[in-house]
C-alpha positions as CSV (number, residue, x, y, z in Angstrom):
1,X,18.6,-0.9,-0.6
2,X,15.3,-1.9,-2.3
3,X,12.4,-3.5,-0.7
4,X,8.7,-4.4,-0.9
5,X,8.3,-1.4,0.9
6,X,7.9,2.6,0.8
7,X,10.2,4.7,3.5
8,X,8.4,8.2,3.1
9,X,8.4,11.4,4.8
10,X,5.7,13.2,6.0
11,X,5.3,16.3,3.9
12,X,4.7,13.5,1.2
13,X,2.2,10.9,2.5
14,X,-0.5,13.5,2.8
15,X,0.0,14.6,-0.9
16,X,-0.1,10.2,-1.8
17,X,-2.9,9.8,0.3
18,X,-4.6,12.1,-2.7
19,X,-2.8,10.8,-5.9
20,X,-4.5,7.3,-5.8
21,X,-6.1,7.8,-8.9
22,X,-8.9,6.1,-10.6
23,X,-7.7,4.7,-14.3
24,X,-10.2,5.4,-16.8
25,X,-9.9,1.9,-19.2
26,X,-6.9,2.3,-22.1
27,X,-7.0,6.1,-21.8
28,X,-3.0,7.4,-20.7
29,X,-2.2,6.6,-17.5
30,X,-0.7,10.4,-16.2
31,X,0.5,9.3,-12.5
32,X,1.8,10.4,-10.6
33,X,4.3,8.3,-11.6
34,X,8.0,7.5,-9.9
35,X,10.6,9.0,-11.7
36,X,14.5,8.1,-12.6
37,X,16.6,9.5,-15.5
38,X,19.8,7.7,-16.6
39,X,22.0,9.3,-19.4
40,X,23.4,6.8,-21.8
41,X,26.9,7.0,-23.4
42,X,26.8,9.9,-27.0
43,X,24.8,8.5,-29.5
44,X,23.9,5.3,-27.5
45,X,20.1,6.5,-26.5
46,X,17.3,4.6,-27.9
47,X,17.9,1.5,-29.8
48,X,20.7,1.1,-29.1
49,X,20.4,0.9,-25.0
50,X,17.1,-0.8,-25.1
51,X,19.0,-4.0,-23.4
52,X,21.3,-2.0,-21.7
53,X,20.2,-1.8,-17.7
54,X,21.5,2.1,-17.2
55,X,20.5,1.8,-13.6
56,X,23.1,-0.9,-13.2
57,X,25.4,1.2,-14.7
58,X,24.7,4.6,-12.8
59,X,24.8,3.1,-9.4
60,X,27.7,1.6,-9.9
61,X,26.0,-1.9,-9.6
62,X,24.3,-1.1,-6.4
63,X,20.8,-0.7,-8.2
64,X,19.6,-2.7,-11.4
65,X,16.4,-3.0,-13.5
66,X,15.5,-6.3,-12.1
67,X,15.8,-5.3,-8.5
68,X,13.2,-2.1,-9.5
69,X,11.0,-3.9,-11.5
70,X,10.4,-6.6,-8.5
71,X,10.6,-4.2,-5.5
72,X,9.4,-0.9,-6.7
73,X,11.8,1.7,-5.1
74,X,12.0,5.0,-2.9
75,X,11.0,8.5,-3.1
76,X,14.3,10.5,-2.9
77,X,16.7,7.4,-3.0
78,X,19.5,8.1,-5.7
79,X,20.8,6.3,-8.4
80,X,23.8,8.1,-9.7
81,X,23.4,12.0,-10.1
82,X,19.7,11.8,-9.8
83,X,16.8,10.9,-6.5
84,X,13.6,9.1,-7.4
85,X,11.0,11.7,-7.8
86,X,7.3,11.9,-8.5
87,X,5.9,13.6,-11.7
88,X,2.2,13.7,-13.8
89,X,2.8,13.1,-17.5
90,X,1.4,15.9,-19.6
91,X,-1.9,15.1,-21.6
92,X,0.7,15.6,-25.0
93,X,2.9,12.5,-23.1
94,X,6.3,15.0,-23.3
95,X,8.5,13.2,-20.4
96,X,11.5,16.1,-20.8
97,X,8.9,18.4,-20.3
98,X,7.5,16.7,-17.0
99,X,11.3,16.2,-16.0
100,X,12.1,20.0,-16.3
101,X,9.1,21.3,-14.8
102,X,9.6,18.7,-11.8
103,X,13.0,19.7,-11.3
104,X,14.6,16.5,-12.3
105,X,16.5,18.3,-14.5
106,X,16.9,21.9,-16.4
107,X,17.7,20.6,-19.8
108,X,14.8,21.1,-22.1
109,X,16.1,19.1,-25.2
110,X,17.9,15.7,-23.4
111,X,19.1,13.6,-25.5
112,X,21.1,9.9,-25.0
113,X,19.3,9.1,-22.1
114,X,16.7,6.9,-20.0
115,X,13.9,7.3,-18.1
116,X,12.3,4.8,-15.8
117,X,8.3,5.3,-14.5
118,X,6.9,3.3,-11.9
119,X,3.6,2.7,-10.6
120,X,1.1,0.4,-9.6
121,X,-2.1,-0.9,-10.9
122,X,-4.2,-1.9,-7.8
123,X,-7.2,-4.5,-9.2
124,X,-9.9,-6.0,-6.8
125,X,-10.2,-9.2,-8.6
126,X,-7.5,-11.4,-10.8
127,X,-8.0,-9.9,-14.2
128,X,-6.5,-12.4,-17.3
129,X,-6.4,-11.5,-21.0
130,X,-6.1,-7.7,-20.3
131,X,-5.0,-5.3,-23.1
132,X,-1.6,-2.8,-21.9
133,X,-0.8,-0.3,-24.5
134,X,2.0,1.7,-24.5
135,X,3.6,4.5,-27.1
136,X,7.1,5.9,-26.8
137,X,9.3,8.0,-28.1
138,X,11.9,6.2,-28.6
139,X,12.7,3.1,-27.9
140,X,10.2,1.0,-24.7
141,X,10.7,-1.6,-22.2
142,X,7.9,-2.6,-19.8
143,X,7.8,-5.0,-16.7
144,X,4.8,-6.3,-15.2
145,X,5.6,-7.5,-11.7
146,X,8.8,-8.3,-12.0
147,X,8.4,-10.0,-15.2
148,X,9.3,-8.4,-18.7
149,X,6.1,-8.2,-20.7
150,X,7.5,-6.2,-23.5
151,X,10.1,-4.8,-25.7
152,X,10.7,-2.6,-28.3
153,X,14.0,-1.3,-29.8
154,X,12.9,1.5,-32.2
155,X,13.4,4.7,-32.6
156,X,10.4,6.5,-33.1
157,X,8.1,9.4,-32.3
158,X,5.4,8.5,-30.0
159,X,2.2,9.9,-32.0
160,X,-0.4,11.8,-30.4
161,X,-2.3,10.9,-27.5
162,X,-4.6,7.5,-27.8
163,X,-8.3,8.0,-27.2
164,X,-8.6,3.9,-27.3
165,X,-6.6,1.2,-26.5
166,X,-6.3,0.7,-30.4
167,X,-4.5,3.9,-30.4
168,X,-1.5,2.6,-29.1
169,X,1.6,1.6,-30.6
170,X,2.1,-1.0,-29.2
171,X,-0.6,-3.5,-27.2
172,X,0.5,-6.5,-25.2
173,X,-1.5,-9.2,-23.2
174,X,-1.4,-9.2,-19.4
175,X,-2.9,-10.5,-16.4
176,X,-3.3,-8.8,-13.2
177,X,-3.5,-10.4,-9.7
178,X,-5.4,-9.0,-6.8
179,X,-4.5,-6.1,-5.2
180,X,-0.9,-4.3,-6.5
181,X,0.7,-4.4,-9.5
182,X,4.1,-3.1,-10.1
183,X,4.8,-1.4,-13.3
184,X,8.3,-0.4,-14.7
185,X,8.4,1.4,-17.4
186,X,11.8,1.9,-19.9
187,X,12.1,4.5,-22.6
188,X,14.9,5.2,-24.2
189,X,15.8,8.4,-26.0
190,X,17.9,9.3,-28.8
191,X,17.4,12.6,-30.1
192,X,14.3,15.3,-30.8
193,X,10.9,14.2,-29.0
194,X,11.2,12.4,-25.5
195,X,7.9,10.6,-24.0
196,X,5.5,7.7,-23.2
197,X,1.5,7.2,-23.2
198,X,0.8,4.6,-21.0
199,X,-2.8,2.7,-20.4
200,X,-4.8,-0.7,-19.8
201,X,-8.1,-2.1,-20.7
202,X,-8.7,-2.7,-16.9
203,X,-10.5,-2.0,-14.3
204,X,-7.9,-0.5,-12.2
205,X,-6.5,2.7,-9.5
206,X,-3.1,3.7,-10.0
207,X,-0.8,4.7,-7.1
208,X,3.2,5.6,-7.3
209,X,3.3,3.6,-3.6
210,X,2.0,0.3,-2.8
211,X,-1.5,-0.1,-2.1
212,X,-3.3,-0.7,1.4
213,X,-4.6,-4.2,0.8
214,X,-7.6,-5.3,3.4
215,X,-6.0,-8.0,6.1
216,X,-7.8,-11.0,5.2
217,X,-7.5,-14.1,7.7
218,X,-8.7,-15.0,11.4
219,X,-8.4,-12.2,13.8
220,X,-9.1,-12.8,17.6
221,X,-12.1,-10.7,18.9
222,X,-12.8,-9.9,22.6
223,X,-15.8,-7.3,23.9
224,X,-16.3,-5.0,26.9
225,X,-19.1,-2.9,27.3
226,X,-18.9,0.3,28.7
227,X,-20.8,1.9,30.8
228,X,-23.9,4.0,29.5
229,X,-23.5,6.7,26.9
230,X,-19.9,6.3,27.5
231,X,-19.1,4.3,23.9
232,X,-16.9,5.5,21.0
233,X,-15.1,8.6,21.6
234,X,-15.6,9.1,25.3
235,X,-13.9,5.9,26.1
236,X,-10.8,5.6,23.9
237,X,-8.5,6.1,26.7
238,X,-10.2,3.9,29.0
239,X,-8.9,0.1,29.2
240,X,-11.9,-1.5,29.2
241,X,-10.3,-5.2,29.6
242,X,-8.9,-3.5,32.5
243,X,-12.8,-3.0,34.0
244,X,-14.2,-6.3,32.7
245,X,-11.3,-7.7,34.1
246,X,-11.5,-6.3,37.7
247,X,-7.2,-5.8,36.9
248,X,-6.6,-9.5,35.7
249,X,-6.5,-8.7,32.1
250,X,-5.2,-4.6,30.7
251,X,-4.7,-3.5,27.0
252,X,-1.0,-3.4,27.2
253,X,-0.5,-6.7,28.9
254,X,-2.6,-8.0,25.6
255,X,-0.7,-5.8,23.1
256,X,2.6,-7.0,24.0
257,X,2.1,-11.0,24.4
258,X,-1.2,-11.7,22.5
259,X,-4.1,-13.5,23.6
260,X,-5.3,-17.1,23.3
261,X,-8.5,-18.5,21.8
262,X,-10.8,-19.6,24.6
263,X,-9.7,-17.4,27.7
264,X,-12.1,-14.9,29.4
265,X,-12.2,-11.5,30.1
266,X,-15.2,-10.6,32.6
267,X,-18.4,-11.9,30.4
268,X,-17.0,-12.9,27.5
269,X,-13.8,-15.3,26.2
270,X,-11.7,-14.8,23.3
271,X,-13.3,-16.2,20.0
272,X,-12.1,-16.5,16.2
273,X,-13.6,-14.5,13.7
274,X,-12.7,-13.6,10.3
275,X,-14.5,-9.8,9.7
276,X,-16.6,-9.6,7.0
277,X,-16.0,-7.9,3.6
278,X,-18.0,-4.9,4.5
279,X,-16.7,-4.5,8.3
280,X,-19.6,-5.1,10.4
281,X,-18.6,-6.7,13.5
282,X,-21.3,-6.8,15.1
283,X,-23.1,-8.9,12.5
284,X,-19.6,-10.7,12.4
285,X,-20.2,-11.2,16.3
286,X,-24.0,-12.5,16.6
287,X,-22.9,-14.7,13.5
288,X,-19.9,-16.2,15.7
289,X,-22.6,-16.8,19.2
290,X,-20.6,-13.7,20.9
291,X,-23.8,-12.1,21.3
292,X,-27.3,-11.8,20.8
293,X,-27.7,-8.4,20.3
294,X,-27.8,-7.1,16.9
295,X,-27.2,-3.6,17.7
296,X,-24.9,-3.4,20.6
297,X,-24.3,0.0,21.8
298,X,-21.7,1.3,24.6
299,X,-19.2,-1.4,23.9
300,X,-15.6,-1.9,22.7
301,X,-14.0,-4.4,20.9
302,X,-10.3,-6.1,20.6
303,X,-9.0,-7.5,17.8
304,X,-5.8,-9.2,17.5
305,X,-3.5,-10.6,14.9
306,X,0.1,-11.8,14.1
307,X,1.7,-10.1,11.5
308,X,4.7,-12.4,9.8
309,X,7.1,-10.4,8.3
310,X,10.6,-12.1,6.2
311,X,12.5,-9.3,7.2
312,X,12.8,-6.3,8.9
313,X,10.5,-3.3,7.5
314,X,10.8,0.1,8.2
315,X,8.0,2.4,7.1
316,X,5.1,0.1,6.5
317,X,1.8,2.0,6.0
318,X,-1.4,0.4,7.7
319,X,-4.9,1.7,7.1
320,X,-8.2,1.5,9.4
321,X,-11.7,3.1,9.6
322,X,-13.7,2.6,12.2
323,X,-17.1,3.2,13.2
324,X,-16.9,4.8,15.9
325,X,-13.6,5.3,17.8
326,X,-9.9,3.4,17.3
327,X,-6.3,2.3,18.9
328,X,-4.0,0.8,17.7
329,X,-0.9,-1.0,18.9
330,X,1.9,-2.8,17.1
331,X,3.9,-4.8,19.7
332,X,2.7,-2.6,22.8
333,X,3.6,0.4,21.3
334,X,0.5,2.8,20.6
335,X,0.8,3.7,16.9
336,X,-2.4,5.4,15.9
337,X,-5.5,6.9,17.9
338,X,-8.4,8.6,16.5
339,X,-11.3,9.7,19.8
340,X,-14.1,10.3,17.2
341,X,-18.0,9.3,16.9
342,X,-18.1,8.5,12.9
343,X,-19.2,5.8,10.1
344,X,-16.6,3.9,9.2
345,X,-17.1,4.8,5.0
346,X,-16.7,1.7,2.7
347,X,-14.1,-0.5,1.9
348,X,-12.0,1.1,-0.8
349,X,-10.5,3.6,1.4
350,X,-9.3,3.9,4.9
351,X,-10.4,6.9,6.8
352,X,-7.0,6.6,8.8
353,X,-3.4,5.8,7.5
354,X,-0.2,5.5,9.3
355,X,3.3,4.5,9.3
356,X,5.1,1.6,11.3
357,X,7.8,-0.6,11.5
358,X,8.0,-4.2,11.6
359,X,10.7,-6.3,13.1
360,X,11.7,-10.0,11.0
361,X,9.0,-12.6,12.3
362,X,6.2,-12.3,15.2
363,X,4.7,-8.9,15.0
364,X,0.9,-8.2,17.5
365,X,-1.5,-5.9,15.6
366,X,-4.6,-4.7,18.4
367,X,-6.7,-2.8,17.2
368,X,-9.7,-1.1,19.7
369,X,-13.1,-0.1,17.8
370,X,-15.4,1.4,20.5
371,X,-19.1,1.9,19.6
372,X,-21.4,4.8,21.2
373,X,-24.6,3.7,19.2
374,X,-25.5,3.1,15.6
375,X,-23.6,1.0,13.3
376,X,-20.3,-0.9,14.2
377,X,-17.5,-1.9,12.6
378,X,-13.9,-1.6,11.4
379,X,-11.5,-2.2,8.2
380,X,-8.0,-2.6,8.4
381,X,-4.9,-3.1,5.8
382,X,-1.2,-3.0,5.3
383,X,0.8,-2.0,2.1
384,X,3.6,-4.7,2.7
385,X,4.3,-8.2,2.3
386,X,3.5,-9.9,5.5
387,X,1.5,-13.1,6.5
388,X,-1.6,-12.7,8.8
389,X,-2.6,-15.2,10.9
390,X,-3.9,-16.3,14.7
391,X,-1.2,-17.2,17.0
392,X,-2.1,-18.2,20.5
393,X,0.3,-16.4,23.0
394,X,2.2,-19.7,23.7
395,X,2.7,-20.2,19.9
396,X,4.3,-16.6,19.6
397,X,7.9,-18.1,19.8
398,X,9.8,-15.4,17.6
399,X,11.0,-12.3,19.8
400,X,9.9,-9.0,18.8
401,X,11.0,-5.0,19.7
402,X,8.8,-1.9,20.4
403,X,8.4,-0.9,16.8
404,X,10.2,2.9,18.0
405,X,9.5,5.8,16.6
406,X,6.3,6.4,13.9
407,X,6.1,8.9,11.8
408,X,2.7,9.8,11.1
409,X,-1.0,10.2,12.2
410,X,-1.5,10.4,8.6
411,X,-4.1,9.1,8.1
412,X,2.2,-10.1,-0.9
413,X,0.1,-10.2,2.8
414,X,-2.7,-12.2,2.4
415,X,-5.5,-9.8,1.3
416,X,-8.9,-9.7,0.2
């Protein structure tokens, strides 16, 4: 039931696009968080059900703490009588509180029972030796990418609200990898107060799905100029491969079986490039011997790369900006188009976002950036667990299917 993914519905992924938060170091992390509630047996709350998984025992065995705190879970999945929701955390920390006024639940004083918050702490670097500190009332449990990091069976208030990361009850010492962290987060509740403060001595955003992590590896570049004043928006809809081509080459023909390194379309032939970190492929393509000109105008480019997925994924999110114009197509099937003359921003954000679904193995990512004048570039990211890499159409030996229907205009892989 539970994968390295995030299956999410519409009216919500315009509403996450905005609650990637910025963590100000060791002060309480509010969320959004992920929300579950599990009630415990009478008088079994806190201590007493620290090392008790509740999930396990609501679902029935279907769902257990492990399987959460490795593969995050789902927005509106259920576990027992209650769905996965998101809530903020009030500045005083009151989780009953947060759980009423969310809906979760209508009673105001819940004893003998569990929550679980999820969320993820996205870092741009490997960050070692890293102060979490968490405060709970009562009893805590707290999982780090799988991994339990921590453990207290107490009861307890929770205290008021730290201003420090000395103000916390409890402080443990963690390290952070690139890009997404998954944290799980147990308390336990006996009786009177219910909550949790939360923060890090990090430099980190928070996010209640995974993050869009920047493709890093080779893609396969091919340009086409268009014809004058007809770059960027004008000529999203126009195959371009198709022209340079004089009909040898088209967009979809390349969508569906790939490319290989080395064969030409019209002026130019297919050539490795890995993009640089602040998008400019143009630089990227004087750098590679493409071209000579170091402000091409009027001109589209191609870029292509195999996306290896383990499994089957359904509702993937990939993220792009472009500078000016972009298509995209996930084995032959158009999944995104924005016609628009713009910058493409910077790299901590994508301008576009969008949700697709990848079969087990082979998957071909194109993605079109057409250029009317100015600068030129494109970034480009996917929130799953998926190798990237260059396969030449002949090495492209594991079958794929249209990826079907997609949800969404709204706008660990191997990441930068």
């Amino acid at each position: 039931m539970y994968r390295k993914l995030f299956t999410i519905g519409l009216a919500c992924l315009i509403a996450l696009f905005a609650m990637t938060m910025t963590a100000n170091a060791q002060e309480p992390i509010k969320g959004p968080w992920l929300w579950m509630i599990a009630p415990t047996e009478a008088n079994q709350g806190g201590q007493a059900s620290t090392d008790i998984d509740s999930l396990d025992v609501a679902s029935g065995g279907d769902v257990t703490e492990e399987m959460v705190a490795a593969n995050g879970a789902n927005e509106g999945d259920e576990v027992g009588d209650y769905a996965w929701t998101l809530g903020t955390l009030p500045d005083n920390g009151d989780t009953n509180a947060m759980l009423v006024d969310i809906g979760m639940t209508e009673v105001a004083d819940f004893n003998d029972v569990t929550s679980y918050g999820l969320i993820y702490l996205k870092s741009d670097t490997d960050q070692s030796g890293v102060t979490l500190g968490v405060s709970s009332d009562d009893s805590i449990k707290v999982w780090l990418n799988g991994e339990v990091v921590h453990t207290n069976a107490v009861n307890r208030g929770r205290g008021g609200a730290p201003s420090n990361i000395d103000g916390y009850q409890d402080k443990i010492e963690v390290n952070l990898v690139a890009g997404g962290n998954l944290l799980l987060v147990k308390v336990s509740e006996r009786g009177g107060g219910w909550g949790q403060y939360v923060g890090i001595d990090a430099n980190v955003t928070t996010s209640p799905t995974p993050p869009i992590l920047h493709i890093q590896g080779e893609w396969l570049w091919m340009i086409a100029p268009t014809e004058a004043n007809q770059g960027g928006q004008a000529s999203t809809d126009i195959d371009s491969l198709d022209v340079a081509s004089g009909g040898d080459v088209t967009e979809e023909m390349v969508a569906m079986d790939g490319a290989t390194e080395g064969d030409e379309v019209g002026d130019y032939a297919w050539t490795l490039g890995e993009l640089p970190a602040n998008g400019d492929i143009n630089a990227m393509l004087v750098e590679l011997g493409v071209t000579e000109v170091a402000d091409f105008n009027d001109v589209t480019s191609y870029a292509v790369i195999t996306l290896v997925a383990e499994e089957d994924i359904q509702g993937a999110m990939i993220g792009v900006s472009s500078d000016d114009s972009v298509k995209v197509w996930l084995n032959g099937e158009v999944v995104h188009t924005n016609a628009v003359n713009r910058g493409r921003g910077n790299a901590q954000s994508f301008q576009d976002s969008f949700s697709v679904d990848l079969a087990k193995g082979d998957n071909i990512l194109m993605i079109k950036v057409s250029e009317r004048g100015g600068g030129w570039g494109m970034y480009a990211g996917i929130n799953v667990d998926v190798e990237a890499v260059y396969k030449s159409s002949l090495e492209l030996g594991t079958s794929v299917e249209a990826a079907g229907k997609f949800f969404t205009t709204w706008g660990s892989l191997k990441t930068k």
